[in-house]
N, C-alpha and C positions, 0 to 999 in steps of 0.2 A: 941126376934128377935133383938130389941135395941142393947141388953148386945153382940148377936154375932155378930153384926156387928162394936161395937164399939171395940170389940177383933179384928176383920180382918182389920179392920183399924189399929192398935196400931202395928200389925206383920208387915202391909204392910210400916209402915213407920220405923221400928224399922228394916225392909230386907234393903231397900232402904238404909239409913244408914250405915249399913256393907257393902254393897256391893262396897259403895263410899267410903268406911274406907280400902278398901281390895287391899292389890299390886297390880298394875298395870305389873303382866307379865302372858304369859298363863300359865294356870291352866295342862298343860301337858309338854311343852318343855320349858317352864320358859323363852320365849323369849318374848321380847316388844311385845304389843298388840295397837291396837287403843284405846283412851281414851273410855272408859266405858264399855271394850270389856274384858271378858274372857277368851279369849281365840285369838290365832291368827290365819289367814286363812289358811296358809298349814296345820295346825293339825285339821281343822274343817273341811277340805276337804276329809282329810286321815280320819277321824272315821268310824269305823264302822255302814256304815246307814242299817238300815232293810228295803231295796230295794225291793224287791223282796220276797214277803211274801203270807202267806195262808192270807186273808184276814178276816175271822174268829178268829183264835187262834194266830195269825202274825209268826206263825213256820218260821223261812228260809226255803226258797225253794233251792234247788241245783242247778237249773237254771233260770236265769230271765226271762226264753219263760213262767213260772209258776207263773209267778207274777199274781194274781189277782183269780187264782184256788184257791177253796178249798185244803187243804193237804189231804190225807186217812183218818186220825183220824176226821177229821172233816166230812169227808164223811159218815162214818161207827157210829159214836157217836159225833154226834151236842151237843156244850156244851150249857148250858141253857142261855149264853151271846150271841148278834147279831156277835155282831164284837170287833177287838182286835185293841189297838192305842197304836204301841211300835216301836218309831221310830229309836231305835238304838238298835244293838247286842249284847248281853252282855261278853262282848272279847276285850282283847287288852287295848286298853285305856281305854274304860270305865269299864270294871271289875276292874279297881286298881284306877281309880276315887270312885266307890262305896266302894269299901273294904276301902277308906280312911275316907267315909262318915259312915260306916257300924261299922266302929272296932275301930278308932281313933275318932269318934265322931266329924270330920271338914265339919264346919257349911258353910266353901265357897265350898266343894264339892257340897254339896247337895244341894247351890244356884248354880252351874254350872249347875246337872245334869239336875236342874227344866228349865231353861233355854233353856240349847238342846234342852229338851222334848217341851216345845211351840214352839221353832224354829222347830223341824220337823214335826208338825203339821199344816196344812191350819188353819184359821179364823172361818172357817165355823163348823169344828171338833170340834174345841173349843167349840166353842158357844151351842152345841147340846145340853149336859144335864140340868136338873133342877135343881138335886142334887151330889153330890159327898161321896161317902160310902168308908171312906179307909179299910184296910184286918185287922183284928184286932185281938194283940196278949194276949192270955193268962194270965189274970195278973202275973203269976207267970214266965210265958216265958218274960216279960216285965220287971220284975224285975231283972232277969239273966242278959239279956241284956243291962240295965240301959234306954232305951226307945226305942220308938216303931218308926221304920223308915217310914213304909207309912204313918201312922197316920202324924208325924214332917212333911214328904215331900208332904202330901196331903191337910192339911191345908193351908200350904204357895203355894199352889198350887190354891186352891179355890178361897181363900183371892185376888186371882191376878186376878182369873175369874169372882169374884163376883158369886160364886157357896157357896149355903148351904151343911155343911157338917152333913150327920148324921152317927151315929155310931152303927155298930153291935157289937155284943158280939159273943165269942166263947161259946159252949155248954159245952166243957170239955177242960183237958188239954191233947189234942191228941201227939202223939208222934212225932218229926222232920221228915219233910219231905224229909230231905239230906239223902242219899243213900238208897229210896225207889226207886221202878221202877215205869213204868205210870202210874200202876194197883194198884198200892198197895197204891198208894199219892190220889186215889178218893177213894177207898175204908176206908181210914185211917178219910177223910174228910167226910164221907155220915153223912148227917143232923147237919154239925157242926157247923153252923152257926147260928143265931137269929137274926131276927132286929124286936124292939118291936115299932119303931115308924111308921107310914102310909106313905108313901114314892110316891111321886109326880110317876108321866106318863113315864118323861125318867131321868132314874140313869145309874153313871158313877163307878164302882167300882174300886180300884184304889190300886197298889201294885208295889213296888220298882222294883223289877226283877220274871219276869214271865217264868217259866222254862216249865213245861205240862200243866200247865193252870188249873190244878184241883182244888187248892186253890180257885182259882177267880172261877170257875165253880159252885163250892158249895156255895159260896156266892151270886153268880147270882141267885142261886135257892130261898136262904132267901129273897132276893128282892123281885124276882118277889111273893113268899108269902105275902110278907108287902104290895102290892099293886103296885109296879111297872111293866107298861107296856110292856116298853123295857131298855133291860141293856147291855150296852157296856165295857168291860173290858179294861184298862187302865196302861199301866206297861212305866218305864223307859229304861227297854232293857228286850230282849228276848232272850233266854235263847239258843244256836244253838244245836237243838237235834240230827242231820244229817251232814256227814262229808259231804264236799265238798260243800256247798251252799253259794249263789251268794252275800255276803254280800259286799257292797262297800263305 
């Protein structure tokens, strides 16, 4: 316990650092920002917020009278997670924030993204889990990739909440989830998870961009076998499965 917390300390002060070390213009229209600010206020105003969501899976909804409903799929097949905390849509600015964090490997994206992600969360959301479980890839899928994005962005994410992280393992090396449909990305994921450590009352599992929720779904499930009560699933944007919904 020492040894990881004197790791969450060493990240939190080695963020702090870059973050003070990093230009001072926004991270999206490159124009002057307030001192210690990321970004400037007309482009934080313009993001895509995830408004108006299923509260469950945070799907957009098509209209804001549906904020706070379950969506169908949550009605029909309850995923093994309570509730989904993803305060932005994964579109527009922030999909090419990510892809720069995602593909170019820039270290001030993915301190922006984590950023928003507390800014559009209350205090209280925060504060909820005991633990933080990020989606974990494949050694071999990690290897391809050169590293693992939730993992990078859920530690610096912890580190800030003073959350224990522990880590599952994949059971195989399943096939990419990109151009499956809803049905085929749970079935692709059934039992593909493990977590071999005993995992406190409430766990937060935690993934970059949350598209049908089945990756995190199957993970939910490993939780709550390691001994987790309740699990809440955690993404930095969501993924818009439905034309036309209320994102603002």
């Amino acid at each position: 316990m020492e040894m990881r917390q004197g790791k969450f300390s060493l990240w939190r002060h080695l963020d702090r650092a870059l973050r003070v070390s990093l230009p001072g213009h926004c991270a999206f229209c490159l124009g002057t920002t307030n001192a210690g600010s990321a970004w400037c206020q007309p482009c934080f105003e313009t993001l895509p917020w995830n408004i108006a969501a299923c509260p469950v899976c945070a799907e957009p909804q098509v209209s804001r009278a549906l904020a706070g409903r379950r969506c169908g799929h949550c009605v029909t097949r309850p995923p093994a997670f309570l509730a989904t905390q993803a305060p932005l849509c994964y579109q527009d600015e922030i999909l090419r924030l990510m892809q720069r964090f995602k593909f170019s490997a820039s270290p001030r994206a993915g301190h922006v993204m984590l950023e928003l992600f507390e800014r559009g969360l209350p205090a209280a959301v925060l504060a909820w889990p005991d633990a933080l479980v990020p989606v974990p890839l494949h050694p071999d899928r990690a290897r391809e990739r050169g590293f693992n994005q939730a993992s990078w962005l859920g530690y610096r994410l912890a580190a800030g909440q003073g959350l224990t992280v522990i880590n599952a393992r994949r059971r195989q090396h399943t096939r990419s989830q990109r151009g499956l449909d809803r049905s085929e990305r749970y079935h692709n994921l059934k039992h593909g998870f493990e977590v071999t450590t005993r995992l406190p009352p409430r766990v937060v599992i935690f993934d970059d961009v949350m598209t049908t929720g089945a990756t995190l779904d199957a993970l939910a499930q490993a939780c709550l076998v390691a001994g987790a009560q309740e699990v809440q699933a955690w993404a930095i944007a969501r993924t818009p499965l439905a034309r036309g919904y209320a994102a603002v």
